[in-house]
C-alpha positions as CSV (number, residue, x, y, z in Angstrom):
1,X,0.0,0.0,0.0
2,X,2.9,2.3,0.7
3,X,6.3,2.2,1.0
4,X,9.8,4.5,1.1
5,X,13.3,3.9,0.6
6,X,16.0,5.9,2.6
7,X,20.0,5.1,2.7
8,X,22.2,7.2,5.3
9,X,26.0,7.2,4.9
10,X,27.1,9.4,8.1
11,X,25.5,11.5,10.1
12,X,21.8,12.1,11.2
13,X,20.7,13.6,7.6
14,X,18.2,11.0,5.7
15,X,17.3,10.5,2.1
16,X,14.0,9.3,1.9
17,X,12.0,8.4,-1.5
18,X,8.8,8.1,-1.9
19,X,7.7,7.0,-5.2
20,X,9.1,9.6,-7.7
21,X,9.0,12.1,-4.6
22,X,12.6,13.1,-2.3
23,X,12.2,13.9,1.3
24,X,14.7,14.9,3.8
25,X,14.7,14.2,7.4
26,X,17.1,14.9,10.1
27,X,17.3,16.4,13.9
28,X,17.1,19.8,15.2
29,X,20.7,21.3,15.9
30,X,19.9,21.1,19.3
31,X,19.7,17.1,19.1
32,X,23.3,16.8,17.2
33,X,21.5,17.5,13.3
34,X,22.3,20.0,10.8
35,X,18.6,20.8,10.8
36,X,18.2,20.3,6.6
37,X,14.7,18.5,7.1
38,X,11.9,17.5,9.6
39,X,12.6,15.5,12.4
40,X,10.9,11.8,12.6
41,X,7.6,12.8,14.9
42,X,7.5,15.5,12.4
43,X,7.2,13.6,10.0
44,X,4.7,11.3,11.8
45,X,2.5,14.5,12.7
46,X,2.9,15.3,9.0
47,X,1.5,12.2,7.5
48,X,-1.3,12.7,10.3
49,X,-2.0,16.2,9.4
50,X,-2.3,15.2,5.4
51,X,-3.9,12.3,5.8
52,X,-6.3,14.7,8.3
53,X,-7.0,17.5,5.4
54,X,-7.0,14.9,2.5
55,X,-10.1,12.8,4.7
56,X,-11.7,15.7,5.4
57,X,-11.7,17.3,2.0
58,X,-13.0,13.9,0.1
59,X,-15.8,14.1,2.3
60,X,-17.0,17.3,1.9
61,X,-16.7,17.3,-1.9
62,X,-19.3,13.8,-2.0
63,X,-21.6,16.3,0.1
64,X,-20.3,19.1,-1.7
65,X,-19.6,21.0,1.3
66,X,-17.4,24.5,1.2
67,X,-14.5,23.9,3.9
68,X,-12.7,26.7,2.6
69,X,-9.5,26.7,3.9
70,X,-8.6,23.3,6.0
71,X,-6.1,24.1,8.8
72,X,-4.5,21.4,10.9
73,X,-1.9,21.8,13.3
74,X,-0.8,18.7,15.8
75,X,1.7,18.6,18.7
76,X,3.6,14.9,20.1
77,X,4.1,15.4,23.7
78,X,5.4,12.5,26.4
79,X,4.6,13.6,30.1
80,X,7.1,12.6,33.1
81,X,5.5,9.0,32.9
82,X,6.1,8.1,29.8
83,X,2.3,8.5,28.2
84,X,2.2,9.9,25.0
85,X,-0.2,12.3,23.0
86,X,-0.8,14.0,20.1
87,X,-3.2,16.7,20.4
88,X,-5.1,17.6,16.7
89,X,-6.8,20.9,16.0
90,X,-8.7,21.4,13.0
91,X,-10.1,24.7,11.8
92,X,-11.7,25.6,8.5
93,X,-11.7,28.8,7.1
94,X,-15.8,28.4,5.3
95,X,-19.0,29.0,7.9
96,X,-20.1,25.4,8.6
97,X,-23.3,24.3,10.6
98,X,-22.9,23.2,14.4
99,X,-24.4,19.6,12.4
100,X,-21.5,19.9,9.7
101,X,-18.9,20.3,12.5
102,X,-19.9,17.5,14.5
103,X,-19.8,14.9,11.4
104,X,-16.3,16.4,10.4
105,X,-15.5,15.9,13.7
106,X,-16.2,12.1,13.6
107,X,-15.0,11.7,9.9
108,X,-11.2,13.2,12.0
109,X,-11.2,9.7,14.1
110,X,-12.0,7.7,11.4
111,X,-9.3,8.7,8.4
112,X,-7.0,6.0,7.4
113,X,-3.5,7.5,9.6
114,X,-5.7,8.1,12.7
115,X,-6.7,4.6,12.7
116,X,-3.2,2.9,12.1
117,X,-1.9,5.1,15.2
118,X,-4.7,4.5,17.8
119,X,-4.4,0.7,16.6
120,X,-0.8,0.6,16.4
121,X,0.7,-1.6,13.8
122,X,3.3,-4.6,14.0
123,X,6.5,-3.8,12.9
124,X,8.9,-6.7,11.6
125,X,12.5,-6.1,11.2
126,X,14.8,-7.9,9.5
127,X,18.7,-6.6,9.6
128,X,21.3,-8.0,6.6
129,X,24.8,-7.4,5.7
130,X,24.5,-7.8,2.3
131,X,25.2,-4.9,-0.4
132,X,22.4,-2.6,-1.3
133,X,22.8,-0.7,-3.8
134,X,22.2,3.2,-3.8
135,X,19.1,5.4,-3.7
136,X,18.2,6.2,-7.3
């Protein structure tokens, strides 16, 4: 369904393709980076956020609602016990209806990313020695 393709040779820079599509990730200066691109929960929150606007906006085109402008911003956070949160704000720039709010509001839990994270997915890692060859 999806996939991506990143090689590192030193460093905390990443190259990351995606499809036809280059990304960049790496840390804040402040964590040892250079800064060039998003940090990982960034990009987490990222593919949230899309995913978020993309959901929302396929819905109101079948109903042919006017969102206007779709404006999502998230935040990770870990408090001192170790729980972990992501707090999601959505804001549209069209007048909606209290009713068209509330069904936006249950079409947010229900798109595709928000699912995978509440769910959590099984990750299986296998680690080789062998030679890969080089992003194209």
């Amino acid at each position: 369904m999806a996939s991506v393709h990143l090689q590192s040779t030193s460093g905390f820079a990443q190259q990351i393709q995606a499809r036809s599509h280059q990304l960049r990730a790496d840390e804040p200066l402040s964590n040892g980076g250079t800064d060039s691109g998003p940090a990982p929960y960034e990009l987490l929150l990222a593919g949230l956020a899309a995913c978020t606007s993309l959901t929302l906006r396929m819905y109101a085109d079948r109903k042919q609602w006017d969102l206007g402008l779709i404006d999502v911003r998230l935040r990770f956070s870990r408090d001192e016990q170790g729980q972990e949160k992501i707090d999601r704000t959505v804001a549209f720039g069209a007048q909606l209806s209290p009713e068209q709010i509330s069904r936006l509001a249950e079409i947010c839990e229900k798109t595709p990313v928000t699912k995978t994270v509440r769910r959590g997915t099984e990750i299986v890692t296998t680690l080789s020695q062998a030679k890969l060859d080089s992003c194209s």
